[in-house]
PDB file of N, CA, C, O and CB in Angstrom:
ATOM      1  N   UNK A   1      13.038  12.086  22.927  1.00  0.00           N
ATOM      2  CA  UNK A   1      13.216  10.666  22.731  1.00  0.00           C
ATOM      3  C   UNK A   1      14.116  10.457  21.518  1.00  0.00           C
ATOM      4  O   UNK A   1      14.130  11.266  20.590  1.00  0.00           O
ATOM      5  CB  UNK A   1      11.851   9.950  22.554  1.00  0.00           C
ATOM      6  N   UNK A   2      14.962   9.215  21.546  1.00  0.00           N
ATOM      7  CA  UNK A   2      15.619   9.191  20.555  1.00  0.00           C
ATOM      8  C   UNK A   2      15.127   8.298  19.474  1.00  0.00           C
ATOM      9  O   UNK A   2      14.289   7.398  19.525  1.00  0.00           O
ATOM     10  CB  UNK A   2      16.758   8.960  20.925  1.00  0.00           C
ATOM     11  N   UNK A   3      16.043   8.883  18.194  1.00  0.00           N
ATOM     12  CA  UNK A   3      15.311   8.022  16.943  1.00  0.00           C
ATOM     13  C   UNK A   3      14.784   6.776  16.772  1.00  0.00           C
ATOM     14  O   UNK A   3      13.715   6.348  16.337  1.00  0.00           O
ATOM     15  CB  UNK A   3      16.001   7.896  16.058  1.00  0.00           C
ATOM     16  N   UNK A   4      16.394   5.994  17.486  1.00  0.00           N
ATOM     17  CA  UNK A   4      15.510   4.613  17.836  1.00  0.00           C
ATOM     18  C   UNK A   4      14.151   4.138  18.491  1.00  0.00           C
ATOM     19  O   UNK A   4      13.219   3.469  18.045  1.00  0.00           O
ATOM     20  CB  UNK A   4      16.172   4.025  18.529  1.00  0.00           C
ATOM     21  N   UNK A   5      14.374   4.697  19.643  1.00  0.00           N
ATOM     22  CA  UNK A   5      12.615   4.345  20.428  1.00  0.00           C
ATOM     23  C   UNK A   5      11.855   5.315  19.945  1.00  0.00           C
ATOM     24  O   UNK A   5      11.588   5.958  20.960  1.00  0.00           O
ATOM     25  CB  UNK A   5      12.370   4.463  22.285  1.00  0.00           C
ATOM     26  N   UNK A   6      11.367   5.806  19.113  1.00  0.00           N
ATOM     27  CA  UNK A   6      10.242   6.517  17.954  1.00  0.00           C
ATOM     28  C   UNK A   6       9.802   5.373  17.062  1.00  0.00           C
ATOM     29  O   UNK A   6       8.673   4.886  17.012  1.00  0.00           O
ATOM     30  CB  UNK A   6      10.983   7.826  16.846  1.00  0.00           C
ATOM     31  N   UNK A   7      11.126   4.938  16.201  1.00  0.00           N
ATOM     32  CA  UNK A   7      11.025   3.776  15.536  1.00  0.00           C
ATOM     33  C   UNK A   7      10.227   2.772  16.375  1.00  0.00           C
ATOM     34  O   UNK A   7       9.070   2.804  15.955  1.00  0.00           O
ATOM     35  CB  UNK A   7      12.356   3.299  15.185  1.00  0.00           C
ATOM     36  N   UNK A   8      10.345   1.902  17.373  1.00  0.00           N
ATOM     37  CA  UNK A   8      10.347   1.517  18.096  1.00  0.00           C
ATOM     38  C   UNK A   8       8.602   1.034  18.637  1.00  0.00           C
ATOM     39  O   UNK A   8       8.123  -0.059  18.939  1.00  0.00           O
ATOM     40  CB  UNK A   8      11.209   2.295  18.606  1.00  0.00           C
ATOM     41  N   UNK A   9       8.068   2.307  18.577  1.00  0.00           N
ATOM     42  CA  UNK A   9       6.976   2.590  18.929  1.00  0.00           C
ATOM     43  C   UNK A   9       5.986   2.656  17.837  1.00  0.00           C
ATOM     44  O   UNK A   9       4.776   2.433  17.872  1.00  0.00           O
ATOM     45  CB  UNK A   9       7.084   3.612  19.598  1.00  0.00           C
ATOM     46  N   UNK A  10       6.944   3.096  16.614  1.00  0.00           N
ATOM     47  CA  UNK A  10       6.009   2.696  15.191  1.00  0.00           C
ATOM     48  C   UNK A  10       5.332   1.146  15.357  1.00  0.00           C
ATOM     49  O   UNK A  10       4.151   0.799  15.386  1.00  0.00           O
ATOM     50  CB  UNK A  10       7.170   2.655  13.606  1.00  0.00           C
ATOM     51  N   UNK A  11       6.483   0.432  15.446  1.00  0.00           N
ATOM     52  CA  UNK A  11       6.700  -0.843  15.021  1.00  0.00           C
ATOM     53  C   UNK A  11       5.446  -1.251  15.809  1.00  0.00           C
ATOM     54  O   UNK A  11       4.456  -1.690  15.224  1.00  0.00           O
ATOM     55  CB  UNK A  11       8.189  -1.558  15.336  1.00  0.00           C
ATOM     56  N   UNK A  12       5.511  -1.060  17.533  1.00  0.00           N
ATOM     57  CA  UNK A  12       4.626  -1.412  18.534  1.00  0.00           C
ATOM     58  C   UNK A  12       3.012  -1.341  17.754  1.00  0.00           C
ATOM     59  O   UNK A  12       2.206  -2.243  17.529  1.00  0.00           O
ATOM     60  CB  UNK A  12       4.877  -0.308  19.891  1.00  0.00           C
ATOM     61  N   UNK A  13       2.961   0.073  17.484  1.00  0.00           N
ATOM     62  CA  UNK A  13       1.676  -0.031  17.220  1.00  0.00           C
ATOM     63  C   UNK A  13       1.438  -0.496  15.838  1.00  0.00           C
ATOM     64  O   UNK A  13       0.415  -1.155  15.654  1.00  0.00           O
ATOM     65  CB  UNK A  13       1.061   1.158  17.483  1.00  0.00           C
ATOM     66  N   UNK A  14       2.118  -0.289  14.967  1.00  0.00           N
ATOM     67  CA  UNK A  14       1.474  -1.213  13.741  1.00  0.00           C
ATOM     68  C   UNK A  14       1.501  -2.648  13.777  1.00  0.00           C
ATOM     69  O   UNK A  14       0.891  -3.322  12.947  1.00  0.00           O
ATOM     70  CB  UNK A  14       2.137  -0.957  12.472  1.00  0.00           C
ATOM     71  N   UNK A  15       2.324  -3.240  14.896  1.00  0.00           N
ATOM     72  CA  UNK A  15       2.237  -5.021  15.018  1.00  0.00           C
ATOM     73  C   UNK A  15       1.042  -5.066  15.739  1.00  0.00           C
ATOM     74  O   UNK A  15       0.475  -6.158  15.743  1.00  0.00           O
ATOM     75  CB  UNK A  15       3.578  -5.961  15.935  1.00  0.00           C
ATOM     76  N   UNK A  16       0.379  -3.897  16.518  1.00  0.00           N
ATOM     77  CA  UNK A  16      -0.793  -3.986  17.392  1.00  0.00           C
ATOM     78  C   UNK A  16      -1.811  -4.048  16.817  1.00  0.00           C
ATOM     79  O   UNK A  16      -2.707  -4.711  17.340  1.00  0.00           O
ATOM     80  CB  UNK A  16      -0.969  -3.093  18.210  1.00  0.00           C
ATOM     81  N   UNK A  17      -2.054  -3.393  15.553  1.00  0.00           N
ATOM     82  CA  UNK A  17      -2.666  -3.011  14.308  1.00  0.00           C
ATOM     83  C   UNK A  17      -3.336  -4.454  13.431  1.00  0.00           C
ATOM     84  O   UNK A  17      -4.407  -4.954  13.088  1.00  0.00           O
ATOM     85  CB  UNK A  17      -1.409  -2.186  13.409  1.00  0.00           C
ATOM     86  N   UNK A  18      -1.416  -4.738  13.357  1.00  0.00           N
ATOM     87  CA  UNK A  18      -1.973  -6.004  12.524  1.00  0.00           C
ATOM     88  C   UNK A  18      -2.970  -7.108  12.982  1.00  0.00           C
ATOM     89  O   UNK A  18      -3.923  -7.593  12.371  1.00  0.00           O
ATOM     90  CB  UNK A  18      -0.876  -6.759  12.182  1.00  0.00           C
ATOM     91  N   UNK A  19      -2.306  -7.469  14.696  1.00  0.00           N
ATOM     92  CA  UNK A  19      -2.902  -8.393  15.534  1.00  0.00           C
ATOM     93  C   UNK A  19      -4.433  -7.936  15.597  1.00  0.00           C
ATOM     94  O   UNK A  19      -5.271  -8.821  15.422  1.00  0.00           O
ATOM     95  CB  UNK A  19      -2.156  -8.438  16.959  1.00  0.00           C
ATOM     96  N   UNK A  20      -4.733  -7.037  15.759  1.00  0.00           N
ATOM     97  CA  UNK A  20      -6.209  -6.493  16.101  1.00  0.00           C
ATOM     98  C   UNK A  20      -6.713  -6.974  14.753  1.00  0.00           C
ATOM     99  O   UNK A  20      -7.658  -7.755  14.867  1.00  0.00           O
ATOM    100  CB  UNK A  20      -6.444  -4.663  16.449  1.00  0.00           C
ATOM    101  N   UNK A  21      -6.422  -6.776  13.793  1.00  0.00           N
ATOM    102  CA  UNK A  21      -7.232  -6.629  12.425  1.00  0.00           C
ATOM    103  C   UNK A  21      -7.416  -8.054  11.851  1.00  0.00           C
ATOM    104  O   UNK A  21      -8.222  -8.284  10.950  1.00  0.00           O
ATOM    105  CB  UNK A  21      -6.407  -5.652  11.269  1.00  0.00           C
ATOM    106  N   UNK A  22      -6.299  -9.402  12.657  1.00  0.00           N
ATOM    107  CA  UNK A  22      -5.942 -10.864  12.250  1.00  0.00           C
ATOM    108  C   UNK A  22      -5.524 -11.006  10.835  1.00  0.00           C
ATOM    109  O   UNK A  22      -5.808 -11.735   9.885  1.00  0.00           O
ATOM    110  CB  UNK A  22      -7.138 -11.813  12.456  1.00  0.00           C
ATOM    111  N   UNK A  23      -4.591  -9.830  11.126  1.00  0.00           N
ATOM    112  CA  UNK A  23      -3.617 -10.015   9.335  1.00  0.00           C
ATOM    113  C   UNK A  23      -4.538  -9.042   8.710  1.00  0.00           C
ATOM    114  O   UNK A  23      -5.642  -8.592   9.018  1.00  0.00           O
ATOM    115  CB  UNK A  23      -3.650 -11.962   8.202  1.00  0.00           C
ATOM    116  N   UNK A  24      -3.623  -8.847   7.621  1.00  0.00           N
ATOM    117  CA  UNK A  24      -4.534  -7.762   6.070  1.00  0.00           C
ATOM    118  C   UNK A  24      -4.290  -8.170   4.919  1.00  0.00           C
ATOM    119  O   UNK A  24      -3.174  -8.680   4.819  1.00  0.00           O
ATOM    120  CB  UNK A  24      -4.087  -6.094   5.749  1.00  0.00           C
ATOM    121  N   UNK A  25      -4.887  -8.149   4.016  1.00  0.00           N
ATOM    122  CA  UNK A  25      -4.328  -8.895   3.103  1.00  0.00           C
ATOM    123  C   UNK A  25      -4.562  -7.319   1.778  1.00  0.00           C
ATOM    124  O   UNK A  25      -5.467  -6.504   1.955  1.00  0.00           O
ATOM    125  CB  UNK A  25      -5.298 -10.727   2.889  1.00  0.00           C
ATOM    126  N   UNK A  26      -3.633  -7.216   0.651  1.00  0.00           N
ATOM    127  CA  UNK A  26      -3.096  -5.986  -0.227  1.00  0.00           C
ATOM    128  C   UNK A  26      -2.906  -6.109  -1.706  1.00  0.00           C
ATOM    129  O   UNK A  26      -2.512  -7.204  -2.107  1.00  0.00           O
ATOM    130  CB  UNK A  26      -1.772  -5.586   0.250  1.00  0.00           C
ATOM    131  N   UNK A  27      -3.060  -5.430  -2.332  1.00  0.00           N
ATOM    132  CA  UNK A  27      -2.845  -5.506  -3.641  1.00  0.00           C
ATOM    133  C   UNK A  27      -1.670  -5.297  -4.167  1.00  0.00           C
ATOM    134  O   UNK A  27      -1.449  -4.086  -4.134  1.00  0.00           O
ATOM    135  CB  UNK A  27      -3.542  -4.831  -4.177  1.00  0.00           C
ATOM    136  N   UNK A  28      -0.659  -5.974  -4.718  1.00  0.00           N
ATOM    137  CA  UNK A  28       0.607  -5.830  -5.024  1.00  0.00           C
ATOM    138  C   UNK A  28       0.489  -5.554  -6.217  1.00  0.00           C
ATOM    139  O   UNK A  28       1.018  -4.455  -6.378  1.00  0.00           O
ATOM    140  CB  UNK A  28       1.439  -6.798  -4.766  1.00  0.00           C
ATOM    141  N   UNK A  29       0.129  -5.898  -7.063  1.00  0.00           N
ATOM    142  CA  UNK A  29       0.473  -5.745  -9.095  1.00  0.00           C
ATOM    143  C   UNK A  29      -0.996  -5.729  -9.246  1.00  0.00           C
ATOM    144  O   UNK A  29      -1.793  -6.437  -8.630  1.00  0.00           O
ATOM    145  CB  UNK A  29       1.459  -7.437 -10.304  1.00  0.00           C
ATOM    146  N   UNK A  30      -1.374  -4.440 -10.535  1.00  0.00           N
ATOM    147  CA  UNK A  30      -2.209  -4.294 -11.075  1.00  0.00           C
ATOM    148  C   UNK A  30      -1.928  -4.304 -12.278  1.00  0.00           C
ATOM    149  O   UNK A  30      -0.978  -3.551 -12.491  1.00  0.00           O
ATOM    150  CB  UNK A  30      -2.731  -3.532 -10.713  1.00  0.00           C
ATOM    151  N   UNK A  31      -2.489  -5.052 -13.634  1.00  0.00           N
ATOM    152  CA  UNK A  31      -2.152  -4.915 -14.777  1.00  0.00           C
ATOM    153  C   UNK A  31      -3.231  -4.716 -15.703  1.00  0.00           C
ATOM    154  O   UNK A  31      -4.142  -5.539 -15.622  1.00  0.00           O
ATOM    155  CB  UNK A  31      -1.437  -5.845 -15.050  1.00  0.00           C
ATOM    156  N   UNK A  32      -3.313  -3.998 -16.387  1.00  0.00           N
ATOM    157  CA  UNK A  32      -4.859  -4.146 -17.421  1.00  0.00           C
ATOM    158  C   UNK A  32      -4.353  -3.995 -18.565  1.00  0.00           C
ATOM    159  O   UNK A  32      -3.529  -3.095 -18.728  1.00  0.00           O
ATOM    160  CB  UNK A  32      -6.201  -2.976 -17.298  1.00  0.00           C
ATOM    161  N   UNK A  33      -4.729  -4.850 -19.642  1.00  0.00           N
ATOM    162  CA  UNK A  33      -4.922  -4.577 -21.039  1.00  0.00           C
ATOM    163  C   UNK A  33      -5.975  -4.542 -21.817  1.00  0.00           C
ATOM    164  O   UNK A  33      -6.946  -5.263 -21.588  1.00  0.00           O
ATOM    165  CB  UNK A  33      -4.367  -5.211 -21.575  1.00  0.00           C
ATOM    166  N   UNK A  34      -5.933  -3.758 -22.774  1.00  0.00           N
ATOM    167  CA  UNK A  34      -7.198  -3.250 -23.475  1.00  0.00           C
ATOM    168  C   UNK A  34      -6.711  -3.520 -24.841  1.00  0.00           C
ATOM    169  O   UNK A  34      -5.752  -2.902 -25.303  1.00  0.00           O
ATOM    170  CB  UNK A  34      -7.664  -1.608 -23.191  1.00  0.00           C
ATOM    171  N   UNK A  35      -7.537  -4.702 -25.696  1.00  0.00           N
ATOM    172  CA  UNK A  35      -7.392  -4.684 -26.987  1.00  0.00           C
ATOM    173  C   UNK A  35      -9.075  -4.634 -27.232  1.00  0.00           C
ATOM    174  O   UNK A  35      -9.959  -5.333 -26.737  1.00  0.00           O
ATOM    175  CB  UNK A  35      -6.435  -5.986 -27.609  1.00  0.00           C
ATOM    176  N   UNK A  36      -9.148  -3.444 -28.266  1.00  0.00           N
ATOM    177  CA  UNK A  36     -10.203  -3.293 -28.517  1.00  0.00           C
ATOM    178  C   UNK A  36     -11.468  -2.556 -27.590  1.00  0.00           C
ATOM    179  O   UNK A  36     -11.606  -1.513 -26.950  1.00  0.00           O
ATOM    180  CB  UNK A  36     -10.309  -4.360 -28.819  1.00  0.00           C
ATOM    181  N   UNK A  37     -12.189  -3.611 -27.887  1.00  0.00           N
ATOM    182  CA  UNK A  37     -13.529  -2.975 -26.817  1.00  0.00           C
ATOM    183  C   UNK A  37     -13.238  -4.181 -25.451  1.00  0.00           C
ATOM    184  O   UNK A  37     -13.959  -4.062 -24.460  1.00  0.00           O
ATOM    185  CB  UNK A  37     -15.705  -3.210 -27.781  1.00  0.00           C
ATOM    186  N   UNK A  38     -12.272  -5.199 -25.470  1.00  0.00           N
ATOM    187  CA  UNK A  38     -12.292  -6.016 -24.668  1.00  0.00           C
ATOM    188  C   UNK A  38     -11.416  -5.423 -23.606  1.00  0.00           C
ATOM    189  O   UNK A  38     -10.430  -4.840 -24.057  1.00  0.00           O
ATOM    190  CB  UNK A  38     -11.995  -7.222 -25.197  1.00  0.00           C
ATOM    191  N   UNK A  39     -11.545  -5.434 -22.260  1.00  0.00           N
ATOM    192  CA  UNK A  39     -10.237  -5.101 -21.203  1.00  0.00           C
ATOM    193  C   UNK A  39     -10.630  -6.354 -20.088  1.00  0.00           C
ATOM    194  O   UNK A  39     -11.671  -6.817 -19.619  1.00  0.00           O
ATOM    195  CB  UNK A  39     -10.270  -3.140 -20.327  1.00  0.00           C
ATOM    196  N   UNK A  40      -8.870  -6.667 -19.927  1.00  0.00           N
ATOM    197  CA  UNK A  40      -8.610  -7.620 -18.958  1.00  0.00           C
ATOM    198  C   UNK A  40      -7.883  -7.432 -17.822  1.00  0.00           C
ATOM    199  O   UNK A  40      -6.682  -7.639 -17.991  1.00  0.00           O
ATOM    200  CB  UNK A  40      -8.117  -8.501 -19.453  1.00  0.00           C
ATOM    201  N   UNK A  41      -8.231  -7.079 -16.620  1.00  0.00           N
ATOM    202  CA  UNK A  41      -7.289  -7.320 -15.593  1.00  0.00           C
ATOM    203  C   UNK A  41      -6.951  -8.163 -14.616  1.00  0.00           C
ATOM    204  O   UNK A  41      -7.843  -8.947 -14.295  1.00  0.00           O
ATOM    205  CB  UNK A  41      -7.304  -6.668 -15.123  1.00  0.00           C
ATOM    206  N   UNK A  42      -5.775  -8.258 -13.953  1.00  0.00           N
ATOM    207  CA  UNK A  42      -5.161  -9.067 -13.202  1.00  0.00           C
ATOM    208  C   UNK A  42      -4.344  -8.345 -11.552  1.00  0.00           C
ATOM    209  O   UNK A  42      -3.553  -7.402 -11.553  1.00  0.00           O
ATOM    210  CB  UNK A  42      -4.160  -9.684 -14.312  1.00  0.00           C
ATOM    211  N   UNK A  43      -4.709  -8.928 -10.587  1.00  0.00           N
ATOM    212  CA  UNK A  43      -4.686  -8.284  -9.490  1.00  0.00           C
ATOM    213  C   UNK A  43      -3.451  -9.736  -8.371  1.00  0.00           C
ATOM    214  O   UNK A  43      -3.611 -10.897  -7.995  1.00  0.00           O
ATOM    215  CB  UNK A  43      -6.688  -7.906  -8.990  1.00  0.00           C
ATOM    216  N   UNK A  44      -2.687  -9.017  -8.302  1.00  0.00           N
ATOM    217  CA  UNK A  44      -1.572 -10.059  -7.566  1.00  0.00           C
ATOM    218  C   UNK A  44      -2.369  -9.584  -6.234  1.00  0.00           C
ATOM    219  O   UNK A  44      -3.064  -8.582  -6.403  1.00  0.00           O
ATOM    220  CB  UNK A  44       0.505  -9.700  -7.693  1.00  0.00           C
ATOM    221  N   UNK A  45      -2.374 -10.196  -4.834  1.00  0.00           N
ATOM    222  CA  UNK A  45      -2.842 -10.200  -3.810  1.00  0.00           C
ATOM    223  C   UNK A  45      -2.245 -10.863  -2.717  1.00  0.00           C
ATOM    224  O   UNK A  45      -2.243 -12.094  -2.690  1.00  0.00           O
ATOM    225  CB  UNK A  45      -3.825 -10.497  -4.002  1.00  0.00           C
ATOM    226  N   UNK A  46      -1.678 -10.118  -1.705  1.00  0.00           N
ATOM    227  CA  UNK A  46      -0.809 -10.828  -0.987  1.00  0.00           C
ATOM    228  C   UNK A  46      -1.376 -10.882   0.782  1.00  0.00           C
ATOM    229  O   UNK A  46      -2.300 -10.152   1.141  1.00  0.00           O
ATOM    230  CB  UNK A  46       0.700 -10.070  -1.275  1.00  0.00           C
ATOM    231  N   UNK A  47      -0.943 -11.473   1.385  1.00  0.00           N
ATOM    232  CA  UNK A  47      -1.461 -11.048   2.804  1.00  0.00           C
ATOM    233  C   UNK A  47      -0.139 -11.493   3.515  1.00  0.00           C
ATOM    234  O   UNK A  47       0.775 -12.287   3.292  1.00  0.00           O
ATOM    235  CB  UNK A  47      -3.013 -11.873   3.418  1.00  0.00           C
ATOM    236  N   UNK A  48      -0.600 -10.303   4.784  1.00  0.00           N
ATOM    237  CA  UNK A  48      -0.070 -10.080   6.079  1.00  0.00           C
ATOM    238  C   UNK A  48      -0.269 -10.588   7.239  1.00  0.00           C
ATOM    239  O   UNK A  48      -0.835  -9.864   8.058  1.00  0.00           O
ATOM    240  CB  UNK A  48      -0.196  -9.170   6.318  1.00  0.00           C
ATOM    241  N   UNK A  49       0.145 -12.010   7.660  1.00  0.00           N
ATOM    242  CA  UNK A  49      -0.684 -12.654   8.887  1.00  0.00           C
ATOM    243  C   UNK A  49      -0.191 -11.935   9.954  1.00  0.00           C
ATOM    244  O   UNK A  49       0.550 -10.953   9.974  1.00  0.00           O
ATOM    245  CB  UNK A  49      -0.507 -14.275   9.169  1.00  0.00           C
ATOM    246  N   UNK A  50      -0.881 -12.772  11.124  1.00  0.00           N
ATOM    247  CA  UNK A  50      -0.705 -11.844  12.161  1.00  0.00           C
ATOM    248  C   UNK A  50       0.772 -12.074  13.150  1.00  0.00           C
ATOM    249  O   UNK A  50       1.260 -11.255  13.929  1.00  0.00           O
ATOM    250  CB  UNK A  50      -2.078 -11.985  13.038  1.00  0.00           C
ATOM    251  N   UNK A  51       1.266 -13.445  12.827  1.00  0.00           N
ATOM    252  CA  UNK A  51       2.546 -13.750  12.984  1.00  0.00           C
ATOM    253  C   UNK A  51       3.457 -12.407  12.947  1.00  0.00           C
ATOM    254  O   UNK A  51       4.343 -12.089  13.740  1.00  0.00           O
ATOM    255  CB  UNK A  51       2.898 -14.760  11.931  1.00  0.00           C
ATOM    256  N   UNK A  52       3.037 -11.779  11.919  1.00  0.00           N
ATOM    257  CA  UNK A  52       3.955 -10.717  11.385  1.00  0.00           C
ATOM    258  C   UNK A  52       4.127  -9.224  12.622  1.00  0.00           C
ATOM    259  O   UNK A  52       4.955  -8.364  12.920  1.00  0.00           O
ATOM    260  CB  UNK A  52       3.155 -10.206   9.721  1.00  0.00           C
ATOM    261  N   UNK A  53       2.557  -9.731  13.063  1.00  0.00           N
ATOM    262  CA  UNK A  53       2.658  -7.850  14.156  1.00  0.00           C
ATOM    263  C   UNK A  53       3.093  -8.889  15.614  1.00  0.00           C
ATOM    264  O   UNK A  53       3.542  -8.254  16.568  1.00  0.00           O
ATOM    265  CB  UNK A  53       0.218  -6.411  14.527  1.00  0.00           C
ATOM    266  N   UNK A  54       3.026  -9.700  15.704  1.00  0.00           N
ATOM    267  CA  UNK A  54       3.790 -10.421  16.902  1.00  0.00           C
ATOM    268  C   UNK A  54       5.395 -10.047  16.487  1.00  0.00           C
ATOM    269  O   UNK A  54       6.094  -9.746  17.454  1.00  0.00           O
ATOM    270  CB  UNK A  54       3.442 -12.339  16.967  1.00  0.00           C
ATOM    271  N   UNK A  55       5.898 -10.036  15.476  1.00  0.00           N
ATOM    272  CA  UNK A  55       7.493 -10.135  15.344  1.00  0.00           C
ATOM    273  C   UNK A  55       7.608  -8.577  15.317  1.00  0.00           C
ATOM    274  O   UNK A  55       8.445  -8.128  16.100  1.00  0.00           O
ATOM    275  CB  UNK A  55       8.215 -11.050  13.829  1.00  0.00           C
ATOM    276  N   UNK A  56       7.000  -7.775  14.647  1.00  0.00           N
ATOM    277  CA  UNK A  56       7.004  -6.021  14.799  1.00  0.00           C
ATOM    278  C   UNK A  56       6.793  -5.573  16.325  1.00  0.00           C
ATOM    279  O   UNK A  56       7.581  -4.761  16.810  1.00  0.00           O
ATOM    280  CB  UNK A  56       5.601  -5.246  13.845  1.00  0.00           C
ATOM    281  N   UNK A  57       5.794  -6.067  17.044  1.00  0.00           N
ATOM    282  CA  UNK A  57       6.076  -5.936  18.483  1.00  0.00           C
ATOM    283  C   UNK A  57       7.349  -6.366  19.487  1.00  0.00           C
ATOM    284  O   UNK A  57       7.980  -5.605  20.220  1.00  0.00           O
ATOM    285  CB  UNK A  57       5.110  -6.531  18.926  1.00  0.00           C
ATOM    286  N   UNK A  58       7.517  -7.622  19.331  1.00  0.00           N
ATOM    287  CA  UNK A  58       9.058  -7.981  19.886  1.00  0.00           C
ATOM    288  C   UNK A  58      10.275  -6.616  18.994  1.00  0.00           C
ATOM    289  O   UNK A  58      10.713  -5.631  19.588  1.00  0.00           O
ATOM    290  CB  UNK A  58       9.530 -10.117  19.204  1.00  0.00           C
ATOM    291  N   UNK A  59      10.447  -6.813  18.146  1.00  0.00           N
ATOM    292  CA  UNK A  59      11.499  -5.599  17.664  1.00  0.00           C
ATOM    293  C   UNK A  59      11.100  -4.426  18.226  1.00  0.00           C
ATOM    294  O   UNK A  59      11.900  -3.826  18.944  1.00  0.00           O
ATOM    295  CB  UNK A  59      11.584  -5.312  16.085  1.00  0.00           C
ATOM    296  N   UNK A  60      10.244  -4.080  18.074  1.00  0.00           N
ATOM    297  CA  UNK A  60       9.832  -2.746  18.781  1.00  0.00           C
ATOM    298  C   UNK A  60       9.997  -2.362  20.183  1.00  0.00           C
ATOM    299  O   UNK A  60      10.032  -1.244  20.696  1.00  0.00           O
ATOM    300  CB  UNK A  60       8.578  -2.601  18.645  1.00  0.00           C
ATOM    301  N   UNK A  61      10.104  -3.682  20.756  1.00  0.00           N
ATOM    302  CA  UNK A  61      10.375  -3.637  22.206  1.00  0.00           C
ATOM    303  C   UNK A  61      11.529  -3.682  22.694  1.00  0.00           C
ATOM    304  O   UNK A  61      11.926  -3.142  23.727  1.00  0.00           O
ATOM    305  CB  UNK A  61       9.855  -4.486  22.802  1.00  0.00           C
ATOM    306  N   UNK A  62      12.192  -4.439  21.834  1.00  0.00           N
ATOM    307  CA  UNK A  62      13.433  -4.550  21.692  1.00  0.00           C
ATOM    308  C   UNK A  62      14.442  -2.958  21.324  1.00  0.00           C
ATOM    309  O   UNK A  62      15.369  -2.784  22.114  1.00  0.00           O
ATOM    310  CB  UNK A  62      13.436  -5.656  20.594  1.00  0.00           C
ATOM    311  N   UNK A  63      14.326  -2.202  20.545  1.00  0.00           N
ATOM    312  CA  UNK A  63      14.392  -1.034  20.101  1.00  0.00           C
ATOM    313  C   UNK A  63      14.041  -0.176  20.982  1.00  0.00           C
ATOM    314  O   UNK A  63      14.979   0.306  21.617  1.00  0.00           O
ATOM    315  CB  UNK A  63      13.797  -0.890  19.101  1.00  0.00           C
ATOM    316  N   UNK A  64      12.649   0.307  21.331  1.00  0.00           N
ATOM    317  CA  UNK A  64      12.527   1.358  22.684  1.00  0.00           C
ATOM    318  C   UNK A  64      13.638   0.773  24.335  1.00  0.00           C
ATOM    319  O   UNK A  64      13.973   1.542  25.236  1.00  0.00           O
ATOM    320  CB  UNK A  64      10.386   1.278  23.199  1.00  0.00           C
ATOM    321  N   UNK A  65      13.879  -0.314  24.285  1.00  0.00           N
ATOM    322  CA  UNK A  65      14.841  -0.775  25.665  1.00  0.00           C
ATOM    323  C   UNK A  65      16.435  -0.189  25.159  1.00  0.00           C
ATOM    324  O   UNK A  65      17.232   0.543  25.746  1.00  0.00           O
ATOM    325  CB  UNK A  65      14.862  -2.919  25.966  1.00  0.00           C
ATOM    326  N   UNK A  66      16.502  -0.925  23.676  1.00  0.00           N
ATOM    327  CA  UNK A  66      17.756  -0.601  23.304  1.00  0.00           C
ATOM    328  C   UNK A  66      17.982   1.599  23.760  1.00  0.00           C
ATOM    329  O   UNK A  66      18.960   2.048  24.360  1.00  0.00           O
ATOM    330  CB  UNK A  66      17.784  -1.224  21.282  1.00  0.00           C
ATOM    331  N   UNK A  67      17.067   2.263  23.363  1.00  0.00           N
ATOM    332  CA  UNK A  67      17.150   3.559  23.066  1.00  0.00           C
ATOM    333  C   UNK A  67      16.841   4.381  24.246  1.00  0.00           C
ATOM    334  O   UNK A  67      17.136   5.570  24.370  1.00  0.00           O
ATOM    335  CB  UNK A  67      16.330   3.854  21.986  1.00  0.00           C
ATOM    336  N   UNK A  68      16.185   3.605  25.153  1.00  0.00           N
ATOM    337  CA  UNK A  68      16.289   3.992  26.943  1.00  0.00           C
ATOM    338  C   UNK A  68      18.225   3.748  27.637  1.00  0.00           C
ATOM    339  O   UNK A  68      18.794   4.409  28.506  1.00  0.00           O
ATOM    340  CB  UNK A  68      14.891   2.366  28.036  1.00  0.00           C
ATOM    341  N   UNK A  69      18.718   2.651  26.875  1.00  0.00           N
ATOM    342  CA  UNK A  69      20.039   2.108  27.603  1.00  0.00           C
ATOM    343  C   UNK A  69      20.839   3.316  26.832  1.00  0.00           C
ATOM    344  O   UNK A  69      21.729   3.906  27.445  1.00  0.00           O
ATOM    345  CB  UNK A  69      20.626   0.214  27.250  1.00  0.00           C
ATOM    346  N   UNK A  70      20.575   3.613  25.732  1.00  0.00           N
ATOM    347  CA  UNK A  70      22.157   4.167  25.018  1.00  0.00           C
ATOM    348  C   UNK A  70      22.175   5.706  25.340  1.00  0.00           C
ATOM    349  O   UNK A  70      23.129   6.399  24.987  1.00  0.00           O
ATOM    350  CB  UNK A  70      22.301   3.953  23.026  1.00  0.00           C
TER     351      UNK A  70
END
């Protein structure tokens, strides 16, 4: 199979992934400071709706057709 439809098939199943799971949501930035005996942290937090594995599936499908034609 070629590179493209490998790719292709990533995409499939991790947009399948996402949809199953109804989005994920991730930790982007971790920061801690420590003055003293005091420590403070801060956690950025982002999410992944499921919009997102609907659009990874269309590309993906798109990609394995493209890599069957060429």
């Amino acid at each position: 199979m070629k590179p493209i439809g490998i790719i292709g098939i990533i995409l499939i199943v991790g947009g399948a992934i996402v949809l199953a799971l109804g989005g994920f949501s991730f930790v982007k930035d971790r920061s801690e400071v420590s003055v003293g005996p005091v420590s403070v942290a801060a956690e950025e937090r982002g999410f992944v709706p499921p919009v997102v594995g609907i659009g990874a599936i269309v590309v993906g499908l798109a990609l394995v057709v493209m890599g069957r034609r060429a």
